[in-house]
C-alpha positions in Angstrom: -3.5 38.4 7.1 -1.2 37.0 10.2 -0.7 38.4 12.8 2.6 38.2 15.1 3.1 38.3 18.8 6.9 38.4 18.5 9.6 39.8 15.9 13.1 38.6 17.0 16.6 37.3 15.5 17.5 34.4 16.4 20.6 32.0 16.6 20.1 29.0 17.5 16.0 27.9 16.2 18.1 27.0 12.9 21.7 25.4 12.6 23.7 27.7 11.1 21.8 30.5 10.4 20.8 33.8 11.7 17.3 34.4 11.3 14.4 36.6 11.6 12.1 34.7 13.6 8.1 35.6 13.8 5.7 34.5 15.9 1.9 34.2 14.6 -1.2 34.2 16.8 -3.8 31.6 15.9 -2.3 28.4 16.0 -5.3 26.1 16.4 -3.3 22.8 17.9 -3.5 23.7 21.9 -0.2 21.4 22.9 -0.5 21.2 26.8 2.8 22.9 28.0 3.3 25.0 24.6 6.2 27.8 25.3 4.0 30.2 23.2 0.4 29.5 24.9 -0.1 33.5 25.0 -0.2 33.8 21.3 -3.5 30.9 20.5 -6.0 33.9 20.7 -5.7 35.0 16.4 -6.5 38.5 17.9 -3.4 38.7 19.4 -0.5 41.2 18.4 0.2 43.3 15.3 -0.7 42.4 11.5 1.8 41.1 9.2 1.2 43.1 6.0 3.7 42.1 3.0 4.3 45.5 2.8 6.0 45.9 6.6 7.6 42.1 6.1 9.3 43.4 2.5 10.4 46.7 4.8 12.2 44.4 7.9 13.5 42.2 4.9 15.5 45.1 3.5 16.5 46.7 6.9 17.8 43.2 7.9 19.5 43.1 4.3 23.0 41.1 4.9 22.7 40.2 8.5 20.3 37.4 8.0 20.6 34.4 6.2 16.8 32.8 7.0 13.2 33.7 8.0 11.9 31.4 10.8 8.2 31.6 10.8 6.7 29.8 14.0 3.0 29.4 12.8 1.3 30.4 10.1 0.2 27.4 8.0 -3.7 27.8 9.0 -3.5 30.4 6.7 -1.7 29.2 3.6 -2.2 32.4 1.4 -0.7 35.1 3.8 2.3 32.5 4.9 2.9 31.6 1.1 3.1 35.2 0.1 5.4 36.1 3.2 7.5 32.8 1.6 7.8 34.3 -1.5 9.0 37.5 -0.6 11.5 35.9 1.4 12.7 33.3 -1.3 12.7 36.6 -3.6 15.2 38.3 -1.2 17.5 35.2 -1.6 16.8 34.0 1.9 16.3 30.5 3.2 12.8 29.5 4.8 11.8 27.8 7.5 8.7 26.9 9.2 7.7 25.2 13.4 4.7 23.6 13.3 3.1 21.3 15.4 1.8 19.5 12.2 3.4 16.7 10.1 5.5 16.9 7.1 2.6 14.7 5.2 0.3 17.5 6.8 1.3 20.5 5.2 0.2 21.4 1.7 2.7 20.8 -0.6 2.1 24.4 -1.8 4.1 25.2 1.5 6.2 22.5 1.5 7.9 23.4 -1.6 8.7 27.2 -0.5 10.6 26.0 2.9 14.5 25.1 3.1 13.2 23.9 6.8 10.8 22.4 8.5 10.2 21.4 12.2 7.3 19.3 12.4 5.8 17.5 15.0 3.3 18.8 18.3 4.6 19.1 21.6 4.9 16.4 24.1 6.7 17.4 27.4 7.3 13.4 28.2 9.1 13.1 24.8 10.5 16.7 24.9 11.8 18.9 22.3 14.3 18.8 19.8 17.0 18.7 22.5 15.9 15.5 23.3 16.4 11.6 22.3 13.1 10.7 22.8 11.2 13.7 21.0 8.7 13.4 18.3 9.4 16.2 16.6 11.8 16.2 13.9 13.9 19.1 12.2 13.9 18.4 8.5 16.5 20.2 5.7 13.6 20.2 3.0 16.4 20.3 0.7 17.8 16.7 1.1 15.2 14.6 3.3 18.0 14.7 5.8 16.7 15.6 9.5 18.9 17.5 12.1 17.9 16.6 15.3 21.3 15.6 16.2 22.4 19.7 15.9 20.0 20.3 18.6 21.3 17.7 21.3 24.4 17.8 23.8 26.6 15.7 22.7 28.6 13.6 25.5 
């Protein structure tokens, strides 16, 4: 089971969609600087039962177009159910990690529409920035969207 730290909707995580983002507890990686430090310790926050997710799922029912799941892929099974239900409700998927695309089982990689991939570095910065090594991905073509998350001049 996952646990989550933080249940929001979100704008801008994913170009041009609306999303319901969760946060999981348990990420493993320990990037120095991490915006979501507080939620390492897997005892943190509330369980993400398939039952509750299937419940927000249907109360969010035309206002969402994507689930944003920040975390998660230390525990495949749990995620991959939670992907399922969302792919079932006709939703698109996406997933942060701090992993590589090459990294993730390709049972995961196949139930996402998104992926951003890559730990965080605060001298290369985040997706806002030139330099980053993190890349955001549209699983669906191989193309990556960094480009939607940086000021243009």
């Amino acid at each position: 089971m996952l646990y989550y730290t933080a249940e929001q909707v979100v704008w801008q995580e994913v170009p041009g969609e609306v999303s319901l983002a969760y946060t999981f507890s348990g990420c493993q990686l320990g990037c120095k600087g991490c915006h979501s430090a507080d939620s390492w310790d897997p005892k943190q926050g509330h369980p993400l039962s398939p039952e509750h997710f299937q419940q927000r799922l249907q109360d969010y029912q035309g206002l969402i177009s994507c689930v944003l799941f920040l975390g998660g892929e230390w525990a495949a099974p749990a995620l991959l159910k939670l992907l399922t239900l969302s792919k079932t409700a006709g939703l698109k998927r996406c997933l942060y990690t701090g992993l590589e695309l090459a990294e993730l089982s390709p049972s995961i990689r196949s139930e996402l529409t998104f992926v951003k991939t890559g730990r965080w570095f605060a001298a290369r910065g985040g997706l806002q920035s030139p330099t980053t090594n993190q890349r955001f991905i549209d699983l669906r073509t191989g193309q990556c969207l960094n480009s939607h998350f940086q000021q243009r001049n």
